[in-house]
C-alpha positions as a Python dict, from the first residue, in 0.01 Angstrom:
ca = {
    (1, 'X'): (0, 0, 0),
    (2, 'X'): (26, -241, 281),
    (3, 'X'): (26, -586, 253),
    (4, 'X'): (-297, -793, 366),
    (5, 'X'): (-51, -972, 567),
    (6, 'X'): (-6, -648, 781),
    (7, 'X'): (-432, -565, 832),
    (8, 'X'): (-499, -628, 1148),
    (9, 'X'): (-845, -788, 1041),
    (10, 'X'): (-664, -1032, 885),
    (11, 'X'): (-394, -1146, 1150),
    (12, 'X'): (-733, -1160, 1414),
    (13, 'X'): (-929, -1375, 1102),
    (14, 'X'): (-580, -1575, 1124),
    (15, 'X'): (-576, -1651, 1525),
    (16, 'X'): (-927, -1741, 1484),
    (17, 'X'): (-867, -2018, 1231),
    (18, 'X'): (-598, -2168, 1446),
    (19, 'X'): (-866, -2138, 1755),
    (20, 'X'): (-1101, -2368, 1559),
    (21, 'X'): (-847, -2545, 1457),
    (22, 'X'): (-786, -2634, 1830),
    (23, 'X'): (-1084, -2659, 1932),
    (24, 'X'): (-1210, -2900, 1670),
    (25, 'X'): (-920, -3158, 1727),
    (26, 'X'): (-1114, -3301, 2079),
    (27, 'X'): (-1487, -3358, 1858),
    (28, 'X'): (-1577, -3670, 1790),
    (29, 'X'): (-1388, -3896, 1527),
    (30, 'X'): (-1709, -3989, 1343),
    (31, 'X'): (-1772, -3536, 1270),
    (32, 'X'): (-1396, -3537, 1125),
    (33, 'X'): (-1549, -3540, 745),
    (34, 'X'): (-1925, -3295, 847),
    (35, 'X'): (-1908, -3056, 1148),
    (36, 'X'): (-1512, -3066, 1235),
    (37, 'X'): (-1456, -3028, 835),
    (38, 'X'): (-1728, -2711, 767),
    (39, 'X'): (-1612, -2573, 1114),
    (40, 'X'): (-1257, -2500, 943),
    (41, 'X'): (-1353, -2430, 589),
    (42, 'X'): (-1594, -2163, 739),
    (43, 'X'): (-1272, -2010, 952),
    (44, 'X'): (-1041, -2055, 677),
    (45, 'X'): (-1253, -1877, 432),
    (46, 'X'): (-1237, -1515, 615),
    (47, 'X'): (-901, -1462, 591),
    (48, 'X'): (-890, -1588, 259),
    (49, 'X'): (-1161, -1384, 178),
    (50, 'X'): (-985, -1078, 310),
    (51, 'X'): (-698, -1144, 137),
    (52, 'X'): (-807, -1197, -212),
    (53, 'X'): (-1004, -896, -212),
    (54, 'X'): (-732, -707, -83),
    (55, 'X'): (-508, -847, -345),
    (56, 'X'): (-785, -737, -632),
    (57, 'X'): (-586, -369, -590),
    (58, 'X'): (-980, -240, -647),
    (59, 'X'): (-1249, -102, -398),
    (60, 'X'): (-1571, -265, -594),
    (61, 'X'): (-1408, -605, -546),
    (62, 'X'): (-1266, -613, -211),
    (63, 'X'): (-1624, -493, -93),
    (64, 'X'): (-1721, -791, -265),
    (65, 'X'): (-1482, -1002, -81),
    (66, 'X'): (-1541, -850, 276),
    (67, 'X'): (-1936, -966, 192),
    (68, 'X'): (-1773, -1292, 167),
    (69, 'X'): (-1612, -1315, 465),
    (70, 'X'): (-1941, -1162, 642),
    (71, 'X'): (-2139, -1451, 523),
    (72, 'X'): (-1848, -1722, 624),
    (73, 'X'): (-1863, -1557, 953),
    (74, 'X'): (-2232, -1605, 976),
    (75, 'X'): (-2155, -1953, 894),
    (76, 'X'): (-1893, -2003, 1113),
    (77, 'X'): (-2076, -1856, 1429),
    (78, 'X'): (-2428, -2104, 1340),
    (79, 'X'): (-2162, -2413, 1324),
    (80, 'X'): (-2026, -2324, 1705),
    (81, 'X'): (-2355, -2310, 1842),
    (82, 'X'): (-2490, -2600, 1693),
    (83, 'X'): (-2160, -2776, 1800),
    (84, 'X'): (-2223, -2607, 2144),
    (85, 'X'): (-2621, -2739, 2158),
    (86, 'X'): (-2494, -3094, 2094),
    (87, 'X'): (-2221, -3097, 2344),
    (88, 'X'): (-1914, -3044, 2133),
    (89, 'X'): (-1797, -2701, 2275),
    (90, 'X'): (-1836, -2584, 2608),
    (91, 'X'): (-1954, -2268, 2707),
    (92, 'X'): (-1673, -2095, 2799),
    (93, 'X'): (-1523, -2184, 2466),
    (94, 'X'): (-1797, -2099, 2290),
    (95, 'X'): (-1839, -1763, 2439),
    (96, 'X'): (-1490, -1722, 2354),
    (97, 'X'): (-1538, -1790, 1983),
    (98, 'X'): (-1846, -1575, 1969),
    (99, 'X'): (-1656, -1314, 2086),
    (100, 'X'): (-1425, -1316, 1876),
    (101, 'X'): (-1662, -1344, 1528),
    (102, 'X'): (-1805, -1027, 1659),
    (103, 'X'): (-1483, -849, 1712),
    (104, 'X'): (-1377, -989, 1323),
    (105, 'X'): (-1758, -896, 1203),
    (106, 'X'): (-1755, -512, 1347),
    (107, 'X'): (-1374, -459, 1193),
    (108, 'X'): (-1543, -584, 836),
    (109, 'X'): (-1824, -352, 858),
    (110, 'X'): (-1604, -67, 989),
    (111, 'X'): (-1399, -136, 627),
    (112, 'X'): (-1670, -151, 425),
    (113, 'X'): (-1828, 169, 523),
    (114, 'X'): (-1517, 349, 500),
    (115, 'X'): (-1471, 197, 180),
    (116, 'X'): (-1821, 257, 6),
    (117, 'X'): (-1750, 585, 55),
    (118, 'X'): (-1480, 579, -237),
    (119, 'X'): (-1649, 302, -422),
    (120, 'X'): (-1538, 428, -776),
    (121, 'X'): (-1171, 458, -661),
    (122, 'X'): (-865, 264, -673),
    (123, 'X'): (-805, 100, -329),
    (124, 'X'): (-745, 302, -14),
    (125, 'X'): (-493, 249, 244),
    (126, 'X'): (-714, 202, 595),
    (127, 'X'): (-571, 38, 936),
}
């Protein structure tokens, strides 16, 4: 059984927390505590996600957890274009971001339709 460490999801739902990460250190002083602060929680929580569930050791719950990380994805992508309508990310960075959500959102759904298929089941091995 692999590690989460090793699931490609994850290390991609890892660069993409330090890209917001980066990104957020130029906003505006007075959004350190609202935007800047739900902006990383929001990144932060996929990999988590993805990583807890994986750690569960059972299908049922690490669906459960890749749901998560869908929804702090959803999250994450309304927070960069509201940051992007008031003038807090460019386009080319947000485009960049965007991109990037999707990539993370289409490797969850790819995992959770291969694993709903063996819902019942201890946890599968999957790349």
């Amino acid at each position: 059984m692999k590690s989460y460490k090793d699931l490609e999801i994850w290390k991609k739902s890892i660069d993409l927390v330090k890209t917001i990460y980066k990104l957020t250190e130029n906003f505006p002083e007075k959004e350190t505590y609202s935007l800047t602060s739900q902006l990383r929680r929001s990144a932060v929580s996929v990999p988590s996600n993805i990583a807890e569930g994986q750690a569960r050791k059972h299908t049922k719950e690490f669906l459960q957890f890749l749901y998560h990380a869908l929804g702090s994805l959803a999250e994450l992508n309304t927070q960069t274009i509201i940051a992007k309508d008031i003038g807090y990310l460019s386009e080319e960075n947000f485009e960049i971001v965007e991109a990037r959500i999707t990539e993370i959102q289409k490797m969850v759904y790819a995992i959770i339709s291969k694993l709903s298929t063996t819902i019942h089941s201890p946890l599968i091995t999957y790349h």
